[in-house]
Structures are given as structure tokens and as C-alpha cells.
KETILUM-879799 format. One line per 10 residues: number of its first residue (from 1); for each residue z, x, y of N, C-alpha, C. Coordinates in steps of 0.001 Angstrom, whole numbers, plus 């500000």, padded with zeros to 6 digits. Each point is the difference from the previous one (the first is absolute). Layout:
N
NUM = Z X Y Z X Y Z X Y; ...;
//
This chain:
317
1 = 514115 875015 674416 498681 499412 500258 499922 498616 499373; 498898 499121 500642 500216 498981 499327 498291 499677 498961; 500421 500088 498806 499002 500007 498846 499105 498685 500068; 498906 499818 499123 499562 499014 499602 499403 500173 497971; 500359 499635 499281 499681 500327 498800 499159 498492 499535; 498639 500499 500191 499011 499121 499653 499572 500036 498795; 500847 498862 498694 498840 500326 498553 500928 498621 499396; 498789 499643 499237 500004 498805 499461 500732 500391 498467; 500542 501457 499686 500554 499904 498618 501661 500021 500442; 500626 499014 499774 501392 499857 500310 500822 501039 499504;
11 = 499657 501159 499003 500945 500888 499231 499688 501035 500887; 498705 500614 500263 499635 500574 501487 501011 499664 501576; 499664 499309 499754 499953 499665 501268 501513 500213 500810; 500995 499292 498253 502073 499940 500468 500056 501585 499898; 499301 501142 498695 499952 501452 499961 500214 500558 501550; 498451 499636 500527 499912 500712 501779 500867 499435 500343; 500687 498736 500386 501112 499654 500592 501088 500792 500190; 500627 500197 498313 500770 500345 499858 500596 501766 500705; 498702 501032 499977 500043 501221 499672 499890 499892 502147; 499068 499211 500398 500283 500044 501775 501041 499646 500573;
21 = 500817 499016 499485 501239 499364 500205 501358 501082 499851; 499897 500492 498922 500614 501478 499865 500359 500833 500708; 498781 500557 500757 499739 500927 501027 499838 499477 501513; 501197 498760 499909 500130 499222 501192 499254 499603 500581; 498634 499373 499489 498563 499414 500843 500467 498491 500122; 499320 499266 500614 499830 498680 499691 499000 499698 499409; 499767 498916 499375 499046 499671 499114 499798 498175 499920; 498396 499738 500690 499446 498747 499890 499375 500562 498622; 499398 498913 499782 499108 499798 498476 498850 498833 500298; 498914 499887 499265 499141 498817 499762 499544 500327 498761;
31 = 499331 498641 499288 499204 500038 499044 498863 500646 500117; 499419 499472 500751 498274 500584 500331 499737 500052 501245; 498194 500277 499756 499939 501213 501460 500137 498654 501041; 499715 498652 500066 499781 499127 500579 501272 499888 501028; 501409 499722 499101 501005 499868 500613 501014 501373 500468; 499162 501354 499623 500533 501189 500866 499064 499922 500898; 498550 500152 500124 499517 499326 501365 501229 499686 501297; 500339 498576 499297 500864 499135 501059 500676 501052 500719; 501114 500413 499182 501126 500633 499787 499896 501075 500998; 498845 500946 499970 499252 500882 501110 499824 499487 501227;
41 = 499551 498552 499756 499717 500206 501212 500898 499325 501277; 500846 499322 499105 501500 499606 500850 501090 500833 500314; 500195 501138 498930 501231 500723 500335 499782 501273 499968; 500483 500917 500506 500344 501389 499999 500285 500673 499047; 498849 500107 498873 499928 500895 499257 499675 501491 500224; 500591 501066 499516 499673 501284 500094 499503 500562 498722; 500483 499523 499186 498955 500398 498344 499277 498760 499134; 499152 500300 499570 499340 498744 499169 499850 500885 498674; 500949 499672 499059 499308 500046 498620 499330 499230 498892; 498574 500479 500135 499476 498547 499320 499336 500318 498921;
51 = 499920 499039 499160 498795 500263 498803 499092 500060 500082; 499134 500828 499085 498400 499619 500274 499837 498579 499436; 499870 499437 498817 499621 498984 499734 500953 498938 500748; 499384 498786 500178 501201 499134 500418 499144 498362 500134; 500694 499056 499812 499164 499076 499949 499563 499918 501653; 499143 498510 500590 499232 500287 501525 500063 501329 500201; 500836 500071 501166 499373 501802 500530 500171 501444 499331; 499798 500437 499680 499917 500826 498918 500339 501599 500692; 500754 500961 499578 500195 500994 500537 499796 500591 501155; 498497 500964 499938 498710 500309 500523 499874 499263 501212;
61 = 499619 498774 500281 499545 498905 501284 501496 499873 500182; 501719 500100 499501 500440 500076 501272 500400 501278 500723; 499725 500924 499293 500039 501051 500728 498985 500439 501268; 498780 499122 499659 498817 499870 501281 500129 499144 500655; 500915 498735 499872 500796 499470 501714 500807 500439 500339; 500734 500984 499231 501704 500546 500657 498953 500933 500884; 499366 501040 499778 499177 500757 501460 498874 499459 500271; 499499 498732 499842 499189 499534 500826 500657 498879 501460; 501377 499271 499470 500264 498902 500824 501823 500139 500343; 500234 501365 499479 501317 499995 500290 499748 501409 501456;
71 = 499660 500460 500689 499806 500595 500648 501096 500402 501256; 501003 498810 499936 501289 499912 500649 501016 500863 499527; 499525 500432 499037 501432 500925 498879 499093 500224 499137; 500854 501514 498830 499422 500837 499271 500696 499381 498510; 499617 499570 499236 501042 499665 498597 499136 501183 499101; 501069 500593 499371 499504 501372 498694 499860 498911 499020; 499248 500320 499453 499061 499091 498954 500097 500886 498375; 500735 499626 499396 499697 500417 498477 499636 499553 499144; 498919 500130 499130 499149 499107 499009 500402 500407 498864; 500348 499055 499006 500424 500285 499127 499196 499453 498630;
81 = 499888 500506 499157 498391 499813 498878 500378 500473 498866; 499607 499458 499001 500023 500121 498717 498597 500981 499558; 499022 500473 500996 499112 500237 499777 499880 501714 500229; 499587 500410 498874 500293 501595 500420 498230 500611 500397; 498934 499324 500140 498965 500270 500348 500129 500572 501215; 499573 501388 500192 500568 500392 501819 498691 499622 500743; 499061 499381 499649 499186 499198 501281 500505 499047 500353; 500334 499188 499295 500892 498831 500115 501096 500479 500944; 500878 500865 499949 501202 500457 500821 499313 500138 501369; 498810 500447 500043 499303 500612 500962 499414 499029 501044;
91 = 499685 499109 499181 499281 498558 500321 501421 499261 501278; 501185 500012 498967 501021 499514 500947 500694 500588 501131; 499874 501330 499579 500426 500488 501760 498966 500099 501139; 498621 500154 499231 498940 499729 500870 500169 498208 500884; 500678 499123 499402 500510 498417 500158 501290 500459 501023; 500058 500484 499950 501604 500808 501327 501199 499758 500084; 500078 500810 498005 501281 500301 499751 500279 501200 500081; 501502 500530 500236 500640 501241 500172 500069 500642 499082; 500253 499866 498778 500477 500478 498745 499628 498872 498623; 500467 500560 499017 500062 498943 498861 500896 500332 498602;
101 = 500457 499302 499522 501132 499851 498798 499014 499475 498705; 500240 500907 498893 498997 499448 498903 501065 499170 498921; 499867 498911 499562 501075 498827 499512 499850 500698 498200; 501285 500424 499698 500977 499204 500402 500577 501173 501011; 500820 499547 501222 500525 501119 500965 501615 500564 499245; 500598 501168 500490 501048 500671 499663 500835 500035 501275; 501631 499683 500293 500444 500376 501331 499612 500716 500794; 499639 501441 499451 499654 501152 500543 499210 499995 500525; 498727 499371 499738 498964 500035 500471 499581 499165 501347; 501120 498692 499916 500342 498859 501712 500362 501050 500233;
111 = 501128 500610 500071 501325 500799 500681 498950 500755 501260; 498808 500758 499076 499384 500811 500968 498844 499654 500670; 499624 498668 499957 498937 499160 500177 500960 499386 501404; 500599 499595 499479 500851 499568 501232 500697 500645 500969; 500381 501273 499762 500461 501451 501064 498484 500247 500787; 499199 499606 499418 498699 500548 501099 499788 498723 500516; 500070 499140 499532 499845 498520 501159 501227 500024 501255; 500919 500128 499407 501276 500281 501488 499407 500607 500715; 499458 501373 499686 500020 501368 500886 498336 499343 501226; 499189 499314 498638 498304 500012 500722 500673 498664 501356;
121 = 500655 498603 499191 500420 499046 501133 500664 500378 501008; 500629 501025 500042 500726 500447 501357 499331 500545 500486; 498845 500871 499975 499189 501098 500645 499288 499044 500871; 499646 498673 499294 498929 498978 500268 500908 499240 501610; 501249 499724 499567 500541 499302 500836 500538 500389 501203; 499931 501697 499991 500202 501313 500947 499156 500016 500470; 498215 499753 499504 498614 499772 500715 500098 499099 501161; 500187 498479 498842 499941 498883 501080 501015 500029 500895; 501248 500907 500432 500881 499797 501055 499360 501007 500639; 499443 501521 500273 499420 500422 500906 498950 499101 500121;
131 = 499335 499641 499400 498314 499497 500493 500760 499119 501066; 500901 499070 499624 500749 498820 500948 500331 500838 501395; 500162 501111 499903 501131 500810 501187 498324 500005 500519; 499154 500439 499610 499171 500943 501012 499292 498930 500711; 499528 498666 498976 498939 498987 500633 501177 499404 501179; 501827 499705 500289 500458 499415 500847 499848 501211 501517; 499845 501757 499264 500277 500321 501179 498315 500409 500668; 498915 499422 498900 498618 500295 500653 499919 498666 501017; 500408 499012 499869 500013 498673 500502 500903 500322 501435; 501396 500596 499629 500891 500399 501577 498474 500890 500953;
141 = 499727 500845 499585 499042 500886 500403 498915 499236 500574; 499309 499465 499399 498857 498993 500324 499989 499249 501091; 501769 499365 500300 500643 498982 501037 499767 500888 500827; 500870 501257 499915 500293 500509 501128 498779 500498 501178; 499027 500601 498921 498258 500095 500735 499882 499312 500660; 500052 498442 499645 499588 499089 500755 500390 499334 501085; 501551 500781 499880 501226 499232 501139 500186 501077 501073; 500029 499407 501141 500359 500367 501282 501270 500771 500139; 500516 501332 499982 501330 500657 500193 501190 499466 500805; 499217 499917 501307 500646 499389 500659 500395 498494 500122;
151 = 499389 499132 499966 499953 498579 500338 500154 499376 498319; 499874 500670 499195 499333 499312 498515 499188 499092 500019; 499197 499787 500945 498885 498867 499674 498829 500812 498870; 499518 499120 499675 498608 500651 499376 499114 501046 500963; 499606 501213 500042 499482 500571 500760 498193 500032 500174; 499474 500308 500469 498535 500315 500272 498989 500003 498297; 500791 501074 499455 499275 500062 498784 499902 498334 499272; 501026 499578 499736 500411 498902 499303 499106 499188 500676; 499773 499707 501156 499290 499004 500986 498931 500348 499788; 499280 501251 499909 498550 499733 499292 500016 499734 499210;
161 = 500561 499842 499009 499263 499605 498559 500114 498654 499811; 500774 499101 500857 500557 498655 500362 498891 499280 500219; 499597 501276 501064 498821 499321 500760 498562 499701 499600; 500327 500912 498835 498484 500212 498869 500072 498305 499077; 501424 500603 499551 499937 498236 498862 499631 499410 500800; 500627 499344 501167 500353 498957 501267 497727 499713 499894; 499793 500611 500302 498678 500037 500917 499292 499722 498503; 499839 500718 499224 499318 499778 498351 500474 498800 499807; 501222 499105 499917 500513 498587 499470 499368 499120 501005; 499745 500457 501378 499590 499009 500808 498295 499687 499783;
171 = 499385 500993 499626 498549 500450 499589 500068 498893 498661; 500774 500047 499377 499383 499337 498676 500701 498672 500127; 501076 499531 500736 500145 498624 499908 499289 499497 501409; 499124 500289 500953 499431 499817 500826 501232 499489 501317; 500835 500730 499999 501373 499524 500765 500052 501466 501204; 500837 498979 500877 499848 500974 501391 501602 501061 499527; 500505 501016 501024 501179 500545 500308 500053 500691 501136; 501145 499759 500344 500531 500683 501424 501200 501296 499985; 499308 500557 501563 500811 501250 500145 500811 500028 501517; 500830 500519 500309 500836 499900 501377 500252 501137 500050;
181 = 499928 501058 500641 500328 501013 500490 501066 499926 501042; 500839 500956 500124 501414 500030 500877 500144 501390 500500; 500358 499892 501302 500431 500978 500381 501328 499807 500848; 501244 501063 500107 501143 499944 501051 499552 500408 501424; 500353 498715 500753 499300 500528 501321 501041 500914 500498; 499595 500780 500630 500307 501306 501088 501282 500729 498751; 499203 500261 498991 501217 500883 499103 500029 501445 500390; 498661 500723 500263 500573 500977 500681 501204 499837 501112; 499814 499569 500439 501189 499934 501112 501739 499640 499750; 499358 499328 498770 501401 499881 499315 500669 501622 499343;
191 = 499236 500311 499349 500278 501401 499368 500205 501158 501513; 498711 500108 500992 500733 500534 501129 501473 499760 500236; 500393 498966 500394 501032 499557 500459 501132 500059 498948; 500468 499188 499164 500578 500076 498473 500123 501185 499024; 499037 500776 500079 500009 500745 499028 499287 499706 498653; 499226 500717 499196 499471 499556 498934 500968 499610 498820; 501044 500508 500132 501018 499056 498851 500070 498657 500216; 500118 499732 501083 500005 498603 500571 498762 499089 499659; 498991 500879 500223 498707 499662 499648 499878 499171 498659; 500483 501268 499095 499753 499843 498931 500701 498954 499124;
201 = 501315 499258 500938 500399 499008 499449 499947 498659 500791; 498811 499950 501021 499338 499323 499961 498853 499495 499262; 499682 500827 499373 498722 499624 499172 500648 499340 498644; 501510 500606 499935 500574 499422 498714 500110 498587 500084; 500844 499607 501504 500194 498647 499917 498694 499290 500111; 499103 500437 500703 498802 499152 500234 499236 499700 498578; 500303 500822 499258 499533 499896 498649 500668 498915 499031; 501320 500189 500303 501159 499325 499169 499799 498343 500460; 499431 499691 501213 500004 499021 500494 498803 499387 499490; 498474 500683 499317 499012 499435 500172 500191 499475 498521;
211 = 500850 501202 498707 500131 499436 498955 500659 499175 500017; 501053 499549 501113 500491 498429 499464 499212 498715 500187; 498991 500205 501268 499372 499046 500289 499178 499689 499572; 498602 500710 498790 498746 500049 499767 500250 499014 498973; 498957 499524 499977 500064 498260 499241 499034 500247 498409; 500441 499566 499097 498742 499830 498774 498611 500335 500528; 499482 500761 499062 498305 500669 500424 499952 500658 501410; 500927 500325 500629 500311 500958 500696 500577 501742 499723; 499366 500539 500151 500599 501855 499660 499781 500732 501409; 500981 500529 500355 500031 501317 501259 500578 501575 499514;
221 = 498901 500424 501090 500210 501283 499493 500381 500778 501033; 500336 501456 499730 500261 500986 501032 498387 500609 500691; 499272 499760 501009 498163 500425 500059 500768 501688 500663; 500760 499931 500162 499945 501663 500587 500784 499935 501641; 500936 501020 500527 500405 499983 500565 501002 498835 500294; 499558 499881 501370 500709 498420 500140 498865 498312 499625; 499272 500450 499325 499367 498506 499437 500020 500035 498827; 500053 498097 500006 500246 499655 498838 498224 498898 499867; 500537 499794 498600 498319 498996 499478 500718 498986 499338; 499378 499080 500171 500679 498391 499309 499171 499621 499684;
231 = 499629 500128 498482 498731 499548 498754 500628 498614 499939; 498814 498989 499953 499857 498505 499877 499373 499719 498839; 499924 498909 499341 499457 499391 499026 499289 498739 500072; 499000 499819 499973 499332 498495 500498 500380 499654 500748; 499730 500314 501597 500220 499392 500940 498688 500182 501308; 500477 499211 500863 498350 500163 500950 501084 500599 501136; 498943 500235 500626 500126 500804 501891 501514 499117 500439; 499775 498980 499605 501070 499159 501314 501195 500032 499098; 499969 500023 498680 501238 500002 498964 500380 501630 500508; 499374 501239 499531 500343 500977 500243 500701 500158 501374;
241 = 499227 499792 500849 501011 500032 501734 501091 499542 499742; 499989 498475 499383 501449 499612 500294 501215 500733 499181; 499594 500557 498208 500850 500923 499219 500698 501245 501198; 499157 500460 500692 499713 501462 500941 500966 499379 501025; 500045 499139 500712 500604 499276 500586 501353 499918 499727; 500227 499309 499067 501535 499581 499569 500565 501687 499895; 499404 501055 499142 500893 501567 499799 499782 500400 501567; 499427 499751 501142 500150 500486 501552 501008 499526 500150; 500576 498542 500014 501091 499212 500576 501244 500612 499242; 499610 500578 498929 501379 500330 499107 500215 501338 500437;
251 = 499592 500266 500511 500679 501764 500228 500224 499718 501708; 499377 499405 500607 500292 499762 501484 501424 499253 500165; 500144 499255 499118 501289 499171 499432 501528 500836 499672; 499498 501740 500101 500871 500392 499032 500735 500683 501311; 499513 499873 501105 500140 500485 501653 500846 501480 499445; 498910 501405 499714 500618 500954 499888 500164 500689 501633; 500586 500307 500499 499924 500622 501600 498837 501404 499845; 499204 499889 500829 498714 501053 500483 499956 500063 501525; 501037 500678 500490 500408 499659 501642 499074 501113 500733; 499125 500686 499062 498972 501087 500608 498376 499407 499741;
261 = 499802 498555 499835 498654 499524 500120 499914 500343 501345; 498445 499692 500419 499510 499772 501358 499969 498176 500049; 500310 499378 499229 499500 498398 500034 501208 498968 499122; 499957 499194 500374 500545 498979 499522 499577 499214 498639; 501149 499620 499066 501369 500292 500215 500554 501313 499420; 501229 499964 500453 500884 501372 499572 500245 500193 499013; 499183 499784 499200 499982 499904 498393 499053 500503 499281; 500197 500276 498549 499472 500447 499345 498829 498770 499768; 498635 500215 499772 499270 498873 500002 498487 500665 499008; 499133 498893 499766 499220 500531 498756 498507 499266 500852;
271 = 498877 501076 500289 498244 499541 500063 499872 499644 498665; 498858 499253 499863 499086 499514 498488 498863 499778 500675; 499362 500758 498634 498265 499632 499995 499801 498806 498856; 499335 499295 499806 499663 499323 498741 498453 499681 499823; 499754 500745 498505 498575 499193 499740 499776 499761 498656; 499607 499182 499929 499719 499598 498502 498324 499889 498939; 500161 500357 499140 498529 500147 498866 499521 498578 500198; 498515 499507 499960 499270 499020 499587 499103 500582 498903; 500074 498699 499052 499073 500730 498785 498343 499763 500654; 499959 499361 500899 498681 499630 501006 499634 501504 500384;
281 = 500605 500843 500791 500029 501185 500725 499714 500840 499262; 500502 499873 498427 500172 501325 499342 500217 501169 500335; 500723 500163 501024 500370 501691 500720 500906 500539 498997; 500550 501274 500074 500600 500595 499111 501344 500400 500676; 501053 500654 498969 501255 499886 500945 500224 500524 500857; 498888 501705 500062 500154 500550 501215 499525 499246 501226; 498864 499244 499786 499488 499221 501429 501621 498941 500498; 500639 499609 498992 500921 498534 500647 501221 501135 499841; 500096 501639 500125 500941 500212 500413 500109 500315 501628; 498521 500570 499816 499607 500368 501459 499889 498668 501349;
291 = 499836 499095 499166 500092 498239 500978 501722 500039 499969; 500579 500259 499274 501389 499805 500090 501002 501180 501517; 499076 501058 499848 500348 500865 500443 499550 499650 501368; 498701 499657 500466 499826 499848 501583 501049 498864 500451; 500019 498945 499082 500537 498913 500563 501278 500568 500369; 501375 500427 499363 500473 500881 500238 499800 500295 501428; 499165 500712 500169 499902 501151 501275 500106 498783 500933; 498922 498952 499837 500362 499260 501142 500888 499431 500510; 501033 499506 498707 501229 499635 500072 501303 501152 501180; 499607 501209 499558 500614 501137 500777 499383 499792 501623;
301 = 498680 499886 499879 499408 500376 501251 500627 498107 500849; 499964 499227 499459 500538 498725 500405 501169 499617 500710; 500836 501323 499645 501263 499603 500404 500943 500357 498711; 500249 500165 499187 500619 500238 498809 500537 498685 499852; 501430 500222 498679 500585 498889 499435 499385 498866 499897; 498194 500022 499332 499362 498946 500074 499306 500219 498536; 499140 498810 499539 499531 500224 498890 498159 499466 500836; 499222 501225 499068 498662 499517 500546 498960 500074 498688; 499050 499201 500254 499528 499706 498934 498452 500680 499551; 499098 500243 498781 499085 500429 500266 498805 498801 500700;
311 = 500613 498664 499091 498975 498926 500701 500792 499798 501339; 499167 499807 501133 500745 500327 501546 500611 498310 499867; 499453 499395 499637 500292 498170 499617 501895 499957 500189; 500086 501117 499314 501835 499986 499717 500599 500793 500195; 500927 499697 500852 500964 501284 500959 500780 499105 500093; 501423 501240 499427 501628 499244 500686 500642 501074 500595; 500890 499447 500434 501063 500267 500924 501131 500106 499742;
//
């Protein structure tokens, strides 16, 4: 382990040295509580043995920053006192020390002061590596809720709560945001025809394609089935179309063969709805999902492989 022997009496102080050094510890030292302070709080200490008296910081107060500000790691704390008053003793572990040594100390008495600091620092450091295991695999867990099985995009759940900040940040900085809804035109027919394995790695690539393309303050998600949602960030009606726009051209671009459409082209191809929040309107997200959603429809009912808008002002092609 690596020691700290905090005391301003130098015959003390080489004694503890000597008797930890022995029993193969390492051993820092300071004069006073000021410059074991430091010493704490730069290096990897696992024991602090300190005096009560000491010039600046004094026993007591550093044993109430070692568990008030060391919270990153556990150091066993032994106070060591000339003082045989047991309120006083009482006083200092109540200050949040582990134990205490009454001066002058005997080997025997480190030897076993220090067998329970090994045993308590490892128990401590066995804590902090499960606590570490469980918070990385509550976090895997957490992802996975939120992620799409198939496609790994962010899924539905994740997209509401997106949509909560999204809409609350736009509310308080008085700023607009946009939504695009997507659908695969004639995917039943693909899965008729193809098979749903086939299906299903269509939705992969169509997915794989939208995460390469989506630009800063852009997020897409999996909306269910074969649609997807493309969350915007400060942008108006005609910015949103054109974002919605560019991910249509990119998957039409990717010319997957769909030789069982009823329509042109023979390709895999993507409808969009788009509508976007005004802090003027104040509608809520269900109203600008439901504007997202007709537009959409019209886009389908239009002819597909088109993007349509909720303001009628803007429609592409």
C-alpha cells in the first residue's frame, strides 16, 4: 500500500516510516496537515497516518476533507494522539477516521492497524470495480432500450423524449424545429416479392445510408415499421424540405432493384412529409406530428418518391 505519515515531530514521523517500510509499504511523509493536504490530493494514497496536532491543518479537518472531497477513492485514515481523553478519540473518528494509535505507538500496534487498512482498501476497491461494472452495463442496457434491433437507429422511445427536449428548448429560446417523416414506397410489395429477410435488410441499408448522410442538428430515427423521422434543429419549412430532400435523393441514389413496384422507378425509393414548429403557432408535438403525417400521405397519394410539405408553399420532387 502506499502510506502517507502526516506529523510535524521528525522522531515520529522516521519511527512510522520505518516500522511501514518493513512490512513492504511505501511511504510519503509531510510535515503538516497543509502539505499532506497536497500530497492527498495529487497522488494515490491508500493510508493516511496523521497527527492530531499539527501546525495549519491539524488532524481532525484533514480527516473531514479526506471524506468530504476525496470521494474518487477510499484512504483508511489513522489518527494518531497523544491524548488519551476518549471524547477526544471520539471527536476524531466522528472527523472520519478509521481507527487511532495513542503516541507514543509500538510496531505491534501499526502491524495491526495496518492489516485492517489492506483488508478495508481492497473491499473498497472491489466496491468501486463492481459499482464501475454495473453503471457501464446499466448504460449498455439503457442504449439498447433506446436502439432499434434491427436497423440500430435510435428507436421510437428515444424519439420521444428527443422530441420533448427538442420542443421544451424551442419553447424557451423562442426558436422553430422541424420534422420529415419517411416512408418506403410499395415495401409491402417488396417483402411480398423478396421475402421479409430481404426486407429486413433493406431497412438496414436504408438506415445505414441516412446515418451517413444526416448533417449537424440533424437526428433520425426508426418511427416504426418501414418509417423513419428526421428531427431538425432551427430550421423553417423550406430548410426542412430541402434536409428531407437531400436523404430522398440518397437512398434513390443507392438504385436498390424493386422489380415488383406498380410505378416507376425500379427502385427502392423514399415519400416525405415535412412540418415544422412555429413558436407563433404554439402547437404541440402531437399536432406537427400529425401535419407531418398528412403531408406524407399526400406525398404517397401524389405519386410517391416525392417530398411534400405541411406549408403547401413547398413541394419537391
Amino acid at each position: 500500500m502506499r502510506i502517507l505519515i502526516a506529523d510535524d515531530d521528525a522522531t515520529s514521523r522516521l519511527m512510522l516510516e520505518a516500522i511501514a517500510t518493513k512490512l513492504g509499504h511505501e511511504c510519503l511523509a509531510a510535515t503538516d496537515g497543509s502539505a499532506a493536504w497536497s500530497v492527498l490530493s495529487t497522488s494515490g494514497v491508500d493510508v493516511l497516518l496523521t497527527d492530531w496536532m499539527m501546525p495549519g491543518v491539524d488532524g481532525p479537518e484533514l480527516c473531514r476533507r479526506v471524506r468530504h472531497e476525496l470521494s474518487d477513492r477510499y484512504v483508511y485514515v489513522v489518527l494518531l494522539t497523544t491524548l488519551g481523553n476518549h471524547d477526544q478519540v471520539l471527536e476524531g473518528m466522528g472527523a472520519g477516521a478509521d481507527d487511532y494509535l495513542i503516541k507514543p505507538v509500538d510496531p505491534f500496534s501499526v502491524r495491526t492497524r495496518l492489516v485492517a487498512a489492506k483488508r478495508v482498501t481492497a473491499l473498497h476497491r472491489e466496491l468501486v470495480d463492481v459499482q464501475s461494472k454495473l453503471e457501464r452495463a446499466t448504460a449498455v442496457a439503457t442504449e439498447r432500450a433506446l436502439t432499434d434491433a434491427l436497423t440500430g437507429l435510435s428507436n421510437r422511445r428515444r424519439m420521444e423524449e428527443d422530441l420533448v427536449n427538442m420542443h421544451a428548448r424551442a419553447q424557451r429560446l423562442v426558436a422553430s424545429y422541424g420534422v420529415a417523416l419517411f416512408d418506403i414506397d410499395h415495401f409491402k410489395a417488396y417483402n411480398d416479392h423478396y421475402g421479409h429477410l430481404s426486407g429486413d435488410e433493406i431497412l438496414r441499408r436504408v438506415a445505414h445510408r441516412f446515418v451517413n448522410d444526416v448533417r449537424a442538428g440533424e437526428r433520425i430515427y426508426r418511427y416504426g415499421g418501414e418509417e423513419f423521422l428526421l428531427l431538425m434543429d432551427d430550421c423553417d419549412q423550406e430548410g426542412a424540405a430541402i434536409a428531407a430532400q437531400r436523404l430522398r435523393v440518397a437512398i434513390a441514389e443507392l438504385e436498390i432493384p424493386h422489380l415488383s413496384r406498380p410505378d416507376t422507378p425500379p427502385w427502392i425509393t423514399l415519400s416525405g412529409g415535412v412540418a415544422c414548429w412555429d413558436p407563433a403557432t404554439a402547437g404541440s408535438v402531437g399536432e406537427l406530428l400529425e401535419q407531418a403525417d398528412r403531408a406524407l400521405f399526400e406525398a404517397k397519394s401524389g405519386g410517391r418518391n416525392c417530398i411534400r410539405s405541411a406549408n403547401e408553399t413547398v413541394s419537391i420532387r
